[in-house]
N, C-alpha and C positions, 0 to 999 in steps of 0.2 A: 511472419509471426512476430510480435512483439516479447520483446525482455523486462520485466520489473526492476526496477533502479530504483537504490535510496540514495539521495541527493543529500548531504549534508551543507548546511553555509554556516557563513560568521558574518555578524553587522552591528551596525551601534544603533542604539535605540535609547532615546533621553527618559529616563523615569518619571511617569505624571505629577508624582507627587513634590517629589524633592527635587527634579527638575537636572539630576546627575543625568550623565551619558555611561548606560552600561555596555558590556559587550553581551551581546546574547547567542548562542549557537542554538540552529533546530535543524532538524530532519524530516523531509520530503517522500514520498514515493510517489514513483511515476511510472507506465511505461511507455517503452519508446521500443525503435529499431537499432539505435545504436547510442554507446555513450553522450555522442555532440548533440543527436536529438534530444534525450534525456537533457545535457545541459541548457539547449534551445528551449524546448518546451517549458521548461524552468523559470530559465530568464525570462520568457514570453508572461508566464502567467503572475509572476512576482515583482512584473517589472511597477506596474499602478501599486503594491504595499509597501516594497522593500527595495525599491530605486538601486541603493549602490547597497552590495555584499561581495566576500570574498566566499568563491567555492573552495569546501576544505576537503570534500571525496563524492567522487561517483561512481557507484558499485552494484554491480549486477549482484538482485536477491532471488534466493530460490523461494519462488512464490508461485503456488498452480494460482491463486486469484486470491480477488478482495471481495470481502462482501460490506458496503458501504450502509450505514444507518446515519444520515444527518442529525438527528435526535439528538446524536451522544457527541462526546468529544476525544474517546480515547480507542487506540490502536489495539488489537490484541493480535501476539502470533498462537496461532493454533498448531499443533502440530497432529497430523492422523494418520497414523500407521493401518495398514493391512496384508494381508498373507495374498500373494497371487502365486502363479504357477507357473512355469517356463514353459509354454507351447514346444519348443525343443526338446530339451532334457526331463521334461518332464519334474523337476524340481521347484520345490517353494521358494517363495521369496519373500522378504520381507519387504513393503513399500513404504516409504516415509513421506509425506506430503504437507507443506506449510501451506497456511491461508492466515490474511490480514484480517479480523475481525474488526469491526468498529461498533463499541458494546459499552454499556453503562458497568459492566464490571467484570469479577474471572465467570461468574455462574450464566451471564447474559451472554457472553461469549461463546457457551460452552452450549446456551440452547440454541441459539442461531446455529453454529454449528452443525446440532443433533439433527435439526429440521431439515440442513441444508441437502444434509445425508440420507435422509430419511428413503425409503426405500431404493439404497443402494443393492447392489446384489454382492455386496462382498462383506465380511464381516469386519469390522473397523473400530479402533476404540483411538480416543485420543488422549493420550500422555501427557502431555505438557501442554500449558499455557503459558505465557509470559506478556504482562505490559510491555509494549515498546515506548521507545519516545517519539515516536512519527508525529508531527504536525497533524499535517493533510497527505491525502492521499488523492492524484488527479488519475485518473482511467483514461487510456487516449480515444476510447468510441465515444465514450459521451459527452467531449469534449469535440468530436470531428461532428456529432449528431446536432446540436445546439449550434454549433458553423453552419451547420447547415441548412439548420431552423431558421436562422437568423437572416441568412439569404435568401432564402425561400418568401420571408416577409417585406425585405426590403422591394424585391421585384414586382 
């Protein structure tokens, strides 16, 4: 089973206009099986935009998933609580669960969401939204899927 990772870097990138070198830091998410995959997979898919950068963190995030919308350009974390039960004790519990939204804004976010949810059998609301600053976001199946693809046509 794979871990969600946000990959932070640092690089220099010359400005179009005025032609300066600025420093630019952005944020990744990926997942992987372990950190070194996470920074391999990384490097792997940054190496064709962003040739030479310094890694500044690689951190396992509590993420159940991502639900990706190429349309848009920006990250949402959702957050969705729900009440379950302890099969044991028989006691409630509160569950907390984040997901990556990628949504043209907080209310796009929140219907993606609602749908995603939609005849869940638990009762659920969501709390908090928050913009992150994630870049991109790479999934490692539809990335092993498209390897795949791709071999499959060279043969």
């Amino acid at each position: 089973m794979t871990d969600w990772f946000t990959v932070k870097i640092k690089y220099l990138k010359q400005n179009p206009e005025n032609g300066s070198i600025q420093s630019k830091s952005e944020a990744y998410m990926l997942n992987a099986l372990s950190f070194t995959e996470a920074e391999a997979r990384l490097q792997g898919i940054l190496e064709e935009y962003i040739p030479e950068y310094n890694l500044l963190t690689c951190a396992k995030t509590n993420i159940q998933d991502v639900i990706v919308d190429e349309a848009f350009d920006y990250f949402y974390k959702v957050k969705v609580s729900y009440i379950s039960a302890d099969p044991d004790s028989g006691k409630e519990k509160k569950i907390n669960e984040n997901y990556i939204v990628q949504a043209d804004g907080l209310k796009d976010a929140y219907e993606k969401m609602e749908s995603r949810l939609q005849g869940s059998i638990v009762d659920w609301e969501i709390p908090s939204i928050t913009k992150t600053n994630v870049v991109d976001v790479f999934p490692y199946l539809e990335e092993k899927v498209l390897e795949k693809e791709e071999h499959e046509v060279e043969a």
